[in-house]
Backbone bond lengths (Angstrom), bond angles and torsions (degrees), N, CA, C in turn:
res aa  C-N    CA-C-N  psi(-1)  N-CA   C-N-CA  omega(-1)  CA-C   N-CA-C  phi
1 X - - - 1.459 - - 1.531 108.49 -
2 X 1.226 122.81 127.31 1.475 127.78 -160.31 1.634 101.81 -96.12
3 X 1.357 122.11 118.73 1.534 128.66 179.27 1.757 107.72 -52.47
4 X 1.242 116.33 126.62 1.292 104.46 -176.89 1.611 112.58 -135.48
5 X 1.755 109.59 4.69 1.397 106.05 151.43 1.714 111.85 -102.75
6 X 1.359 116.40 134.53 1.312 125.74 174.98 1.248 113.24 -49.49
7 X 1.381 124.49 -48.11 1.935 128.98 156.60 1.565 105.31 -29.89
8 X 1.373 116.20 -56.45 1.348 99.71 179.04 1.161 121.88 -81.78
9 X 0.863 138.59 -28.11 1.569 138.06 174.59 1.781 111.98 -69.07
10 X 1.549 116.56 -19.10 1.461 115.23 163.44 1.733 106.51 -81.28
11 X 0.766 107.91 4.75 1.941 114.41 -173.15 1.447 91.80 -100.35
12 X 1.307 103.96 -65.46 1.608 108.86 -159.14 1.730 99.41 -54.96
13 X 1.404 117.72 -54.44 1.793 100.62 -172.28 1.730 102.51 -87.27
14 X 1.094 111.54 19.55 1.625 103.00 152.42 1.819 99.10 -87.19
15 X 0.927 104.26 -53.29 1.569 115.96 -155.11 2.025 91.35 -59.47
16 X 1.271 104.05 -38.12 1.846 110.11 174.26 1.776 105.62 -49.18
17 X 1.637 97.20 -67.37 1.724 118.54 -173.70 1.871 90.23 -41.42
18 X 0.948 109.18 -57.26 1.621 119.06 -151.11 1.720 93.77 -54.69
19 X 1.621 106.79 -56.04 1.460 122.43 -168.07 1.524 106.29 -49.59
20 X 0.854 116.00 -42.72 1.443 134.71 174.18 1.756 116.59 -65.67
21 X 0.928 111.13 -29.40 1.266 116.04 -174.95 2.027 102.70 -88.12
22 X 1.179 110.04 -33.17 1.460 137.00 168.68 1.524 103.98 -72.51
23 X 1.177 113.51 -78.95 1.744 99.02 168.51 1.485 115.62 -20.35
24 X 1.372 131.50 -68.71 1.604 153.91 -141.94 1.511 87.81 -88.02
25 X 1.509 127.18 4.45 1.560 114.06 171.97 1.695 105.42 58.26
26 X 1.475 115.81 32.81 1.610 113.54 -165.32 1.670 96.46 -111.77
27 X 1.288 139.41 -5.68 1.654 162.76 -170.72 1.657 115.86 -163.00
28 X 0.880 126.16 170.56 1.654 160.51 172.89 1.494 87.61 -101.18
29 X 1.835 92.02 150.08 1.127 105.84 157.04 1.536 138.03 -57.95
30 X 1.662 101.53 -42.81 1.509 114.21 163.73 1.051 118.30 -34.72
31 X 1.721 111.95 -57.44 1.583 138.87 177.54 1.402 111.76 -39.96
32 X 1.145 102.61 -39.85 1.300 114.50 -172.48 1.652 103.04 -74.95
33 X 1.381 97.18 -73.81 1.817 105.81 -174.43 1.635 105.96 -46.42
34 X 1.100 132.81 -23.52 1.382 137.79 -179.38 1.559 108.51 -63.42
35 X 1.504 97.97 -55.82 2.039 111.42 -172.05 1.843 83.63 -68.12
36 X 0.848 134.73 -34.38 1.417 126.09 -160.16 1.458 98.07 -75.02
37 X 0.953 118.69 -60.61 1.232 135.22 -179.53 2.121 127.63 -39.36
38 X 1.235 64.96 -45.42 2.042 96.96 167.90 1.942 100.50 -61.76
39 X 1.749 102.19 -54.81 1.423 106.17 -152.29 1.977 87.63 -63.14
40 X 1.488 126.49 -55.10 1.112 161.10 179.64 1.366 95.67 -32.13
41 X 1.583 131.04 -56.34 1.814 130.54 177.93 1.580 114.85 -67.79
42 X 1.468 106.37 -37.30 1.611 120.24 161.18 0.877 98.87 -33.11
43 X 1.934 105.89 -99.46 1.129 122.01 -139.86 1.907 106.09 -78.50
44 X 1.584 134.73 -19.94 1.622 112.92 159.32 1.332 127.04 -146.84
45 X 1.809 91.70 39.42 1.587 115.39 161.22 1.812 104.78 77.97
46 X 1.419 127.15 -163.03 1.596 114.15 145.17 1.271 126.52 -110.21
47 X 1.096 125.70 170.56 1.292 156.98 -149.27 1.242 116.67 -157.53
48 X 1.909 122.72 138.61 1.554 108.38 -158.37 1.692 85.91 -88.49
49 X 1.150 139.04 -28.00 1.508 140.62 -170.75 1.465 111.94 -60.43
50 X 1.848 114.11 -54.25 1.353 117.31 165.79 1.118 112.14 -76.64
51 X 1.589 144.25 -34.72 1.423 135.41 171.25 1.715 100.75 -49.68
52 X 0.960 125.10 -40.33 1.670 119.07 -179.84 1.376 131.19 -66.09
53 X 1.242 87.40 -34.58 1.869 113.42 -177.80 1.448 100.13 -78.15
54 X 1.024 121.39 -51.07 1.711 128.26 -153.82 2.205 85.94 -75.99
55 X 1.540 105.49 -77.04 1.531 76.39 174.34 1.746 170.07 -79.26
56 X 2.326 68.75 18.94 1.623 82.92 151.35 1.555 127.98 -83.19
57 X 1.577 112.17 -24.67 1.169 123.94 175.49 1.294 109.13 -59.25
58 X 1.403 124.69 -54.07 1.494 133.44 164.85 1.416 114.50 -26.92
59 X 1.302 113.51 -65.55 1.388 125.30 -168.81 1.576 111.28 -49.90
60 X 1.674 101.76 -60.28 1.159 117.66 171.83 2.096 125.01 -31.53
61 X 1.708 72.75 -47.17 2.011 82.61 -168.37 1.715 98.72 -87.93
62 X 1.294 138.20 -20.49 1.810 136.52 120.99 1.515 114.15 1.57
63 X 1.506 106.53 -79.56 1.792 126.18 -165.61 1.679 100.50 -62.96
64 X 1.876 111.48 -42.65 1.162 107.02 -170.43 1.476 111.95 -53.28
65 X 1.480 103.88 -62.62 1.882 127.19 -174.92 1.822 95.81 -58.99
66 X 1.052 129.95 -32.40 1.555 126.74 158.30 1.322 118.17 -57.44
67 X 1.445 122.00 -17.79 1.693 136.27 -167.54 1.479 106.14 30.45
68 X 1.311 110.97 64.13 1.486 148.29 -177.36 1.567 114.64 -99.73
69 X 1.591 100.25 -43.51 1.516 97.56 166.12 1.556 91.83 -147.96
70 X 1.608 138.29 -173.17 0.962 148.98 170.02 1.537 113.49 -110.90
71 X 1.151 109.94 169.59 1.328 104.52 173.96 1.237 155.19 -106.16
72 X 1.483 88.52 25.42 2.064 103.71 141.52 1.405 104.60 -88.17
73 X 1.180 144.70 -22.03 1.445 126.49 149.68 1.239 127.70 -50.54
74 X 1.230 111.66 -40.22 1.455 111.71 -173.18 1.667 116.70 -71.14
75 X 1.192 99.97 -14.19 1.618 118.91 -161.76 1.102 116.03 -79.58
76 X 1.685 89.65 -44.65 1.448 123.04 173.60 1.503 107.48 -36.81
77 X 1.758 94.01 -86.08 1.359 111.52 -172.17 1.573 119.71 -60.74
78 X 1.275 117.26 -9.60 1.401 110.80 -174.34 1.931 86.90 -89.86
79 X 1.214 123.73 -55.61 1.548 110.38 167.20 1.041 116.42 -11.74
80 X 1.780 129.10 -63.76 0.966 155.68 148.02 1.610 110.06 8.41
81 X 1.255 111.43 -102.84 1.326 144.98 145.28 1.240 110.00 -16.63
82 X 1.223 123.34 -57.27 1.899 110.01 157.89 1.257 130.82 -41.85
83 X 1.656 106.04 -43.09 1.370 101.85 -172.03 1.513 115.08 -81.74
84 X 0.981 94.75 -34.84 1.784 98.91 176.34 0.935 114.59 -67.34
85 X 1.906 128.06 -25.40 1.522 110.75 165.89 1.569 110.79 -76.77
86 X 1.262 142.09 -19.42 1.364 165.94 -176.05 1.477 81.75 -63.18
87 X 1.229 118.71 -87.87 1.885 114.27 -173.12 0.939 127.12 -30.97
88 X 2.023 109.93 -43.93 1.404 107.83 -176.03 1.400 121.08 -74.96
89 X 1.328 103.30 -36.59 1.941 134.22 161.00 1.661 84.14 -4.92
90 X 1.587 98.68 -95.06 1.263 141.44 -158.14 1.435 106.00 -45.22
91 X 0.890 128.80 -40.67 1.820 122.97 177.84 1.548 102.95 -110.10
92 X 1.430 121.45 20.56 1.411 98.40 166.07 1.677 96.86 -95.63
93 X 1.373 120.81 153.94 1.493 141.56 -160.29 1.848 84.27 -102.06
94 X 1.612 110.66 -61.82 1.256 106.68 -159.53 1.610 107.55 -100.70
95 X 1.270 114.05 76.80 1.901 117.13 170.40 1.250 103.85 -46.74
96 X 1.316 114.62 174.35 1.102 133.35 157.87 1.595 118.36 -79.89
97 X 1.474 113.78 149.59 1.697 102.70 -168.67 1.315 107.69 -83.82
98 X 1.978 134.58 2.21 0.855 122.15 153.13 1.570 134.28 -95.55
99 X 1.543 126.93 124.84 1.409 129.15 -176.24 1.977 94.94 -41.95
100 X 1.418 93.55 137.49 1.116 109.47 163.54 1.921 123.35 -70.82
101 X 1.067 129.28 51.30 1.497 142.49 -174.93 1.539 105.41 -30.63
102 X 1.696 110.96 -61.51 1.654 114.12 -167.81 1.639 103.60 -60.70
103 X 1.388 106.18 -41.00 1.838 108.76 175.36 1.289 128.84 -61.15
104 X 1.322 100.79 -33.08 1.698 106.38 165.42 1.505 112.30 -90.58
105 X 1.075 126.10 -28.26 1.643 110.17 165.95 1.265 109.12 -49.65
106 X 1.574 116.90 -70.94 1.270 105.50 -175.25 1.689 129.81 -46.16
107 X 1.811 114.89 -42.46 1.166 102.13 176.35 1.566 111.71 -77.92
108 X 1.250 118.42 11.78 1.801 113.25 163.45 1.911 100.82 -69.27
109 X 1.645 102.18 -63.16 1.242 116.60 -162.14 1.630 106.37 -55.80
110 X 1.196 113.24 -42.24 2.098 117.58 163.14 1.251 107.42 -61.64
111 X 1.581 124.59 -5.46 1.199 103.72 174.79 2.211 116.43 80.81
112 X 1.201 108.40 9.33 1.247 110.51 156.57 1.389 143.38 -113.77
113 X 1.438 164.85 162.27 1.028 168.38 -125.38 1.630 90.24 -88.66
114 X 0.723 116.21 161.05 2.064 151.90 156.95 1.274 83.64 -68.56
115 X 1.426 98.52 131.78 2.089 122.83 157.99 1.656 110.75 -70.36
């Protein structure tokens, strides 16, 4: 699926830079989700949909660096966590007037549709 907002595509090679920096044992995952998180208020402010998503993602990359679960668990459950924001997405009447960017990166990067 080809990134086709520029917001996401400045997320996604932060979220690369970051991965890399996590690989090299140079940050935590938290560490990581934190700098991401920073780039993410920059670049499309908050949002109660991505404010929700992002500190489940947080939590998640917490349990990982806790080696609490691994990360086909985490994958799992953040899937999880997609869909149920996806449901709520979908029958709320009154969105918010900003696109949710951090929520659709991630469901680009899982590999599912834009909300």
């Amino acid at each position: 699926m080809p990134w086709t907002d520029t917001r996401q595509e400045a997320l996604q090679q932060e979220a690369e830079r970051l991965a890399g920096l996590v690989r090299d044992h140079k940050i935590t995952k938290v560490q990581a989700a934190d700098r991401l998180n920073i780039k993410r208020i920059q670049l499309v402010g908050r949002n109660p949909y991505d404010d929700e998503v992002f500190n489940y993602y947080r939590h998640l990359a917490a349990e990982r660096d806790r080696k609490r679960i691994d990360r086909s668990e985490a994958q799992s459950l953040m899937l999880k966590k997609l869909d149920e924001v996806r449901a709520r997405y979908r029958q709320n009447a009154d969105k918010p007037g900003k696109t949710p960017v951090f929520t659709n990166f991630l469901m680009a990067l899982y590999g599912q549709p834009a909300l």
